[in-house]
C-alpha positions in Angstrom: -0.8 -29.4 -7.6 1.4 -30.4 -4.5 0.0 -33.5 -2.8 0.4 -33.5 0.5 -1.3 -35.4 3.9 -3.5 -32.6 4.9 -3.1 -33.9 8.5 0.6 -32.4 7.9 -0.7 -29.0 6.2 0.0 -27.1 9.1 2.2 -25.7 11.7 4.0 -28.8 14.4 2.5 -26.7 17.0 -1.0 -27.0 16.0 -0.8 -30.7 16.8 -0.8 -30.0 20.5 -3.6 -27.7 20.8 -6.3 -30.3 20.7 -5.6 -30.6 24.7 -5.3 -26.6 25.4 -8.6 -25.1 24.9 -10.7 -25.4 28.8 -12.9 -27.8 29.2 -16.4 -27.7 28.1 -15.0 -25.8 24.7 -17.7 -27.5 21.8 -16.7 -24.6 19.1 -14.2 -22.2 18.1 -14.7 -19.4 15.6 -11.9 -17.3 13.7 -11.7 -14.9 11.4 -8.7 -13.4 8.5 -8.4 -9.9 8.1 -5.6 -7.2 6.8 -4.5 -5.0 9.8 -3.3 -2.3 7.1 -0.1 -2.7 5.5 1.2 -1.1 2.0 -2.5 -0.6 0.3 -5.7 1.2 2.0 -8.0 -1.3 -0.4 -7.5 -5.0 -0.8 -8.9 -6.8 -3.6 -9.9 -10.3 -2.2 -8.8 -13.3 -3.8 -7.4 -16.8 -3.9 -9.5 -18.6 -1.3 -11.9 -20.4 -4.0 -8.6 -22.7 -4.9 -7.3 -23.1 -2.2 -10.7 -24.7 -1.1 -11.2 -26.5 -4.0 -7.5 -28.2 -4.1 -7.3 -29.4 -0.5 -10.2 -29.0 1.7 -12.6 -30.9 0.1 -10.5 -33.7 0.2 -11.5 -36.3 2.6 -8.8 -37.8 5.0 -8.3 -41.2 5.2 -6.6 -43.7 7.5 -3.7 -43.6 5.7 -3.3 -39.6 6.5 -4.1 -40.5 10.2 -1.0 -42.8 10.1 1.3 -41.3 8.3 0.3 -38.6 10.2 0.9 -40.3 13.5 4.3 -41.3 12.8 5.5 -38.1 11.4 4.4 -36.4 15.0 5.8 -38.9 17.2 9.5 -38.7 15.2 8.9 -35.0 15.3 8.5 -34.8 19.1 5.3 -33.4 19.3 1.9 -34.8 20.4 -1.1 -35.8 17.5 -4.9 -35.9 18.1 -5.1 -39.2 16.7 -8.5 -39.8 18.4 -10.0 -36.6 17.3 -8.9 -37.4 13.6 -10.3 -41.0 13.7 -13.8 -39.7 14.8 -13.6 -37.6 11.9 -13.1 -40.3 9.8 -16.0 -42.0 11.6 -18.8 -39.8 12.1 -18.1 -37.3 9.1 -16.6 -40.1 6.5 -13.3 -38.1 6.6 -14.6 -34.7 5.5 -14.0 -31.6 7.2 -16.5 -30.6 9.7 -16.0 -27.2 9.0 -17.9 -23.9 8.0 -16.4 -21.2 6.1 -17.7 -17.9 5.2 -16.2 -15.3 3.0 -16.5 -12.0 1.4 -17.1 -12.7 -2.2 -13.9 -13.3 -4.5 -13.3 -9.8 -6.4 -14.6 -7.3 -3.7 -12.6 -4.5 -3.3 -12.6 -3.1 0.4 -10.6 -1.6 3.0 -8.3 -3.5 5.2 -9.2 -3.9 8.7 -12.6 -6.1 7.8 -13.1 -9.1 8.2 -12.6 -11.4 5.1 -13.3 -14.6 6.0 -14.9 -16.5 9.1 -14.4 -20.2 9.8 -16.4 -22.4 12.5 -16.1 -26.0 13.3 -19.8 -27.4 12.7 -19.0 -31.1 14.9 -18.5 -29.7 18.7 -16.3 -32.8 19.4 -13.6 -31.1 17.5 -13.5 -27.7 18.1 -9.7 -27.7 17.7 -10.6 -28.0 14.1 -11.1 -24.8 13.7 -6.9 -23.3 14.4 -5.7 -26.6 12.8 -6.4 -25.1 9.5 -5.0 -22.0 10.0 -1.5 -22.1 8.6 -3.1 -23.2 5.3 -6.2 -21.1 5.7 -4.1 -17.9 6.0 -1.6 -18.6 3.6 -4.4 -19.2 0.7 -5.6 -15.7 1.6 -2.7 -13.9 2.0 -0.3 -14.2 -1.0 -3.4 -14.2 -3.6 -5.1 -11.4 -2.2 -1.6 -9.5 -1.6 -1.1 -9.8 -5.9 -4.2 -9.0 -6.7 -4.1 -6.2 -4.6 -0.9 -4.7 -5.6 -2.4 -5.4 -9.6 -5.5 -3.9 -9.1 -3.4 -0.5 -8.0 -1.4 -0.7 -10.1 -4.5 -0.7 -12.8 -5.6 2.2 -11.2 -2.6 3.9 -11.3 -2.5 3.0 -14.6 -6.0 4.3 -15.6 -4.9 7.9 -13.9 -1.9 8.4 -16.5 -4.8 7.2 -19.2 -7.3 9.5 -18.7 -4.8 12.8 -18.7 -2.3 11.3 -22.1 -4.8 8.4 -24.3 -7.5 8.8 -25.7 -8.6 5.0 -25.6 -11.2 3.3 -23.8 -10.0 1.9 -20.7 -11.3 -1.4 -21.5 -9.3 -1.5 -24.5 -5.9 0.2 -23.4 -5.9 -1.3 -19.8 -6.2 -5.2 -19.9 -2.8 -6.0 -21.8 -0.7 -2.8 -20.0 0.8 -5.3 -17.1 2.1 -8.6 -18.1 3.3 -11.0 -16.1 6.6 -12.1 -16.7 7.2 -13.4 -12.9 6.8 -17.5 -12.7 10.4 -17.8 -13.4 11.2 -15.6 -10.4 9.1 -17.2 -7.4 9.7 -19.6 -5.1 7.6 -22.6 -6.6 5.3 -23.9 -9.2 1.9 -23.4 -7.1 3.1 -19.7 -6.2 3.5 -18.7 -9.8 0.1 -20.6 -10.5 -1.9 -18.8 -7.7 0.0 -15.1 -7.9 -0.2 -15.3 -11.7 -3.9 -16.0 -11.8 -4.6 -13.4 -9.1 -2.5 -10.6 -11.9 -5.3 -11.9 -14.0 -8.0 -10.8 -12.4 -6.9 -7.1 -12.7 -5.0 -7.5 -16.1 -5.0 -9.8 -19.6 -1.4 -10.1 -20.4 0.7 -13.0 -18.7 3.7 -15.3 -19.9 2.6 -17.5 -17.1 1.7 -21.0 -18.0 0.7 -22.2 -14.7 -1.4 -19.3 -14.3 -4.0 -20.4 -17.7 -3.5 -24.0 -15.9 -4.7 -22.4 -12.5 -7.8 -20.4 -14.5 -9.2 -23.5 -15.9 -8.6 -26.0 -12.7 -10.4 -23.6 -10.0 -12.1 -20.9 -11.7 -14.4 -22.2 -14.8 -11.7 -19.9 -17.5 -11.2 -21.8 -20.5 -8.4 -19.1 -21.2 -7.7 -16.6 -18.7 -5.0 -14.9 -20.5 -3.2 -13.9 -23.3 0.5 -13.7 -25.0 2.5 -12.9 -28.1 5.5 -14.2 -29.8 8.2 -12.9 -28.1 12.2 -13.2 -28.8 14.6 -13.5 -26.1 18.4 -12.5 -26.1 19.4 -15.8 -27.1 17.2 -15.9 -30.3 18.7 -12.9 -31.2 22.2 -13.4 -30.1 22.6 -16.8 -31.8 22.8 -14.6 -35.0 25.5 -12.7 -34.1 26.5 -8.6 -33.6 26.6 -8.5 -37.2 23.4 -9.7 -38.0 21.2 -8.0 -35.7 19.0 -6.8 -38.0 18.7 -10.6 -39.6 17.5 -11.4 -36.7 14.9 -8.8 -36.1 13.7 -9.5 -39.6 13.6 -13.0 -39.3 11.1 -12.2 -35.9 8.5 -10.2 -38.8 9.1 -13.0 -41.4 8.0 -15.7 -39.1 5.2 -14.4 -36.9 3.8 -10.6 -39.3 0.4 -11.1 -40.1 -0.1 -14.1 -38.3 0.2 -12.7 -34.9 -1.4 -8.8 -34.6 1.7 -8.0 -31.8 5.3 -9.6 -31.9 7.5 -8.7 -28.9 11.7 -8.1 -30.3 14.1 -7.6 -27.4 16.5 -5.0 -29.1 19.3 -3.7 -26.5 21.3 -7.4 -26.8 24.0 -4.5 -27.8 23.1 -0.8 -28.4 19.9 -0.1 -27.8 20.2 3.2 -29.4 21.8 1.7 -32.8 19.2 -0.9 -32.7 16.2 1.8 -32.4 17.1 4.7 -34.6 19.1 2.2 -37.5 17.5 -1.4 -37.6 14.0 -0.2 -36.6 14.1 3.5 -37.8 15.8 2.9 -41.0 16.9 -0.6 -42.1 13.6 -2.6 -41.1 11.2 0.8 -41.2 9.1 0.1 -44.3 8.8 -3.6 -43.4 7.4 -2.6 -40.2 4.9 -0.6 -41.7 3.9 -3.2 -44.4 4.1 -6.5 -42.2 0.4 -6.2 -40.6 1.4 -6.9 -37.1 2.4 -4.4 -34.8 6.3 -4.3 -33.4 6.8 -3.8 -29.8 10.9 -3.0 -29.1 11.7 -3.6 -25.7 14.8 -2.4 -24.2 15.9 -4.3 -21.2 18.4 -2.4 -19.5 19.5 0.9 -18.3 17.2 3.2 -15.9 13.7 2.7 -17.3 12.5 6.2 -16.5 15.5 7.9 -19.3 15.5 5.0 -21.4 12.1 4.5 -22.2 11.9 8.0 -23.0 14.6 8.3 -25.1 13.6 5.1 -27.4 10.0 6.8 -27.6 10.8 9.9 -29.3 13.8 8.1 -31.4 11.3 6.0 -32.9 8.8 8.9 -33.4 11.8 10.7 -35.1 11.5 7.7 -37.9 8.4 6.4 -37.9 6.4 10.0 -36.7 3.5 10.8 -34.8 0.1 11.4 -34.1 -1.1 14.0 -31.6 -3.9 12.8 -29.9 -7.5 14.8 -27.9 -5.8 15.6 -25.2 -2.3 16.7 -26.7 -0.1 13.8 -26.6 2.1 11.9 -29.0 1.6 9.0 -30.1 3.4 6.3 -32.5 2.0 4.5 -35.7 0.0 1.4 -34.7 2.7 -0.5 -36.0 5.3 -0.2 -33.7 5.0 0.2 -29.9 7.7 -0.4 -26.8 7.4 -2.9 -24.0 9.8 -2.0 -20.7 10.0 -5.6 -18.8 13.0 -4.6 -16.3 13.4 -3.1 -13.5 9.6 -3.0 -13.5 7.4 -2.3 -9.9 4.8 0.0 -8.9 7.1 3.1 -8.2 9.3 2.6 -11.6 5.7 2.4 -13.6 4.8 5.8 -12.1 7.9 7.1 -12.8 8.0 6.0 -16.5 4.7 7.4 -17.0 5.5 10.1 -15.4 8.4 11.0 -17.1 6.7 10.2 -20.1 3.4 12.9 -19.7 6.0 15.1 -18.9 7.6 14.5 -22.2 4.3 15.0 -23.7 3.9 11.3 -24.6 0.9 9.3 -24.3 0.9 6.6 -22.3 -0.3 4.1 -25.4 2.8 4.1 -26.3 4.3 1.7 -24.0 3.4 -1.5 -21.9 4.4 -3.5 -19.1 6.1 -6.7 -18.2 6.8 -7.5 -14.5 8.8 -10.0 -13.0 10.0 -10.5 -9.0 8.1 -7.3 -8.3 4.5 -8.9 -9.2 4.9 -12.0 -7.9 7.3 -12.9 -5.0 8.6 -9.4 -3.7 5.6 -9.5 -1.0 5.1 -11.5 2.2 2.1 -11.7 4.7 3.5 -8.5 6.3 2.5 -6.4 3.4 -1.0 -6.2 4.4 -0.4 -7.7 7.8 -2.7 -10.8 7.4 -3.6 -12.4 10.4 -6.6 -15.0 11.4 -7.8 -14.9 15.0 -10.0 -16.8 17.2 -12.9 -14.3 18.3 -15.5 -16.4 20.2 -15.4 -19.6 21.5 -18.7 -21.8 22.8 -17.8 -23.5 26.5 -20.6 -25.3 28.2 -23.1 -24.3 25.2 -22.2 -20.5 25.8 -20.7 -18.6 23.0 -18.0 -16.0 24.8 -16.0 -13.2 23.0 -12.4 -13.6 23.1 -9.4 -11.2 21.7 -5.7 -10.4 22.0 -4.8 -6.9 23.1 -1.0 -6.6 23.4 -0.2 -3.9 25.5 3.4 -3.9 23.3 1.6 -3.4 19.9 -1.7 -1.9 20.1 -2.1 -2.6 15.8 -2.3 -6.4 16.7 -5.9 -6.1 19.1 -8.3 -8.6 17.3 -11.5 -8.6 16.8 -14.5 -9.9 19.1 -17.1 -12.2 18.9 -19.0 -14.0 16.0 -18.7 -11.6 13.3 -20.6 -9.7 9.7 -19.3 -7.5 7.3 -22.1 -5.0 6.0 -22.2 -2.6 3.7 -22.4 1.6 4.5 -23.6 4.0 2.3 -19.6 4.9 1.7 -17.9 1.4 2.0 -17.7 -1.3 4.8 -18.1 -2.1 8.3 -17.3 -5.2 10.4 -19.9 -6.1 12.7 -20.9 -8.2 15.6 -22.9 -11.0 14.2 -25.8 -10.4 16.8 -26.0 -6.8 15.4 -27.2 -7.7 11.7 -30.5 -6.9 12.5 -31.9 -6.5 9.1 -29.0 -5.5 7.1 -27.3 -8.4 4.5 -24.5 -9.9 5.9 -21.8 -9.6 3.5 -20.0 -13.1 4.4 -21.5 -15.4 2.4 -21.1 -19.0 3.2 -18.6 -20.8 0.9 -17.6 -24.2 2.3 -19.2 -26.8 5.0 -18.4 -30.0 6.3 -16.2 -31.1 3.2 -18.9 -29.4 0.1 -17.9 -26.5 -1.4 -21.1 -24.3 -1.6 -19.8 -21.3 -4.0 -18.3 -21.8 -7.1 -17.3 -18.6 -9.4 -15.5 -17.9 -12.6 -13.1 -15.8 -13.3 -14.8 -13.7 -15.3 -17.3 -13.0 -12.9 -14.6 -12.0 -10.1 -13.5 -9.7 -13.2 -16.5 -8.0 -12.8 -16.7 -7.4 -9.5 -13.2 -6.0 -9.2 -13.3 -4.0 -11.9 -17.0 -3.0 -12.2 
């Protein structure tokens, strides 16, 4: 999606550590792991694309060049040598071998989730070069899916005490992702929005279906609904709100089985218990779709709340198995501001307290989803852990006596399973037990290639 000389795909100081490991070094091995951070339980992601977009492309001599001349204007050193017998003896494809934890597992931080060894001992500098990419690919996709996948589960908790639905019905279309206007690029709102997918249906994120159908095998990973914005609604004019609103069911009612109408452009409150309550009330009932209203300002917790039980005041209720309201099919609420983790607890919160079921309402999520995270959030890091001098393979680690939650791990490493959850291992240990990194790339070839839908699986069992 962003071409760019992978021989530049890195950090400057990268380029210099061709000449610092000691002599005799033929390999290097590094792993990727959380060190914590804001969840227990990641849900791994996003390495699959990041393979597929850039490391299977071969370098050329043009890279090597270009390459060349960026370092030397930079002021740093390049391994032009080292490249050119890549080109050479390999035809310009990585010699590298990756091993990861299958896309969609769900397992504590602290593992290892990936492994990566240079296969060519005349390059074992390979191995850190791609680092900086490496970790990047890792880190933001598995950060969103994470914080979707809890969010799904914190979702599913409010479910099973207020809805009587099936979580495979009420769950996928409860989070949408309204973010790619609110992160930093186009490949971010790609990768972060297809990682929302694998916990959720509902996006407004183009790039994301684009990123589905390039790197995971889904024809359509996601779905939307007519929608109205402020200006669609504002072009009409204070006076003819309700125009405007009606013009939304004329258009899209029975064509579309949801259609989203923003509806606090001036008074929420008028809007709900007059337009929808009153004015527009039968046609809402007749039209065959169903009507989400979705206020978009004021403190979600009160407001959403309040809307709830004004429309239940019109359009009545149902009370449900378990002893919560719930509105007429045809008309529902979305809350798409101020939307993150904590506010979703507290609206559904506020809302079980209110004794409202949480199928009343959905989800859209902006900022929150997609760019208010960084590496720190689950402290990723990839670490060398063994190197091979003089044909000997040696453990190596960092142990800061300043930080005692940065000490890497050791050694060639597996990750096994225990009869409650996962252990990282020393490779030599295995014995007999399946070693839970499973290779997915070597020397250019990528050697596993899922779909979406069977990551789905996997995360969500």
């Amino acid at each position: 999606m962003f071409a760019i000389n992978p021989l530049l795909n890195t950090d400057s100081y990268k380029q210099s550590h061709y000449a610092q490991y000691p002599p005799g070094t033929t390999r290097v091995s590094s792993y990727i792991e959380s060190r914590g951070g804001r969840f227990p339980q990641l849900l791994f992601f996003g390495l699959q694309a990041y393979l597929k977009e850039y490391l299977t492309e071969a370098i050329t001599a043009d890279h090597i060049a270009e390459a060349a001349e960026v370092s030397a204007a930079h002021g740093i050193p390049f391994n032009e040598a080292g490249w050119r017998h890549v080109l050479k003896a390999h035809g310009g494809r990585i010699p590298l071998a990756i091993e990861a934890v299958p896309e969609g597992t769900v397992l504590p931080s602290h593992n290892v989730l990936v492994q990566a060894v240079n296969t060519d001992p005349a390059v074992p500098w390979i191995t850190g070069f791609f680092e900086t990419a490496l970790v990047r690919a890792v880190w933001y996709a598995t950060s969103v899916a994470t914080l979707a996948y809890h969010i799904r589960s914190l979702m599913a908790g409010f479910g099973s005490r207020t809805s009587d639905r099936a979580p495979e019905d009420a769950l996928p279309v409860m989070l949408n992702d309204f973010g790619s206007r609110g992160v930093s690029s186009l490949e971010s709102s790609a990768i972060g929005g297809l990682a929302h997918l694998v916990a959720f249906e509902g996006t407004d994120n183009m790039p994301a279906l684009l990123a589905g159908r390039r790197w995971y095998g889904a024809p359509m990973a996601g779905i939307s609904v007519p929608a109205a914005e402020h200006s669609t609604i504002t072009a009409w004019g204070e006076a003819h709100e309700a125009d405007a609103f009606r013009n939304m069911i004329d258009q899209f009612a029975g064509k579309y089985p949801v259609i989203s109408v923003v509806s606090d452009s001036y008074d929420i409150f008028r809007a709900v218990s007059q337009i929808w309550g009153q004015e527009l009330r039968g046609r809402v009932m007749a039209c065959g779709s169903t009507i989400v209203v979705r206020p978009d300002s004021g403190d979600p917790e009160e407001i959403v709340v309040e809307v709830i039980q004004r429309l239940m005041a019109d359009y009545g209720s149902v009370t449900n198995a378990k002893g919560f309201a719930v509105l007429p099919d045809a008309i529902r609420i979305i809350q798409g501001d101020g939307v993150n983790i904590n506010s979703i607890e507290a609206v559904l919160t506020a809302m079980e307290e209110a004794g409202l079921s949480s199928d009343n309402i959905v989800f859209g999520m902006g900022g929150a989803l997609l760019q208010q995270l960084d590496r720190d959030t689950q402290k990723f890091a990839m670490k060398a852990s063994a190197v091979e001098i003089d044909g000997e393979w040696q453990d190596i680690f960092k142990d800061p006596v300043t930080d005692p939650e940065k000490v890497s791990k050791k050694g060639r490493l597996a990750l096994v399973r225990k009869p409650r959850g996962f252990e990282t291992i020393a490779a030599a240990d295995l014995g007999e037990r399946e070693n839970l990194l499973e290779p997915v790339f070597k020397d250019g070839e990528l050697l596993r290639d899922e779909t979406l839908e069977e990551i789905r699986r996997r995360a969500l069992g």
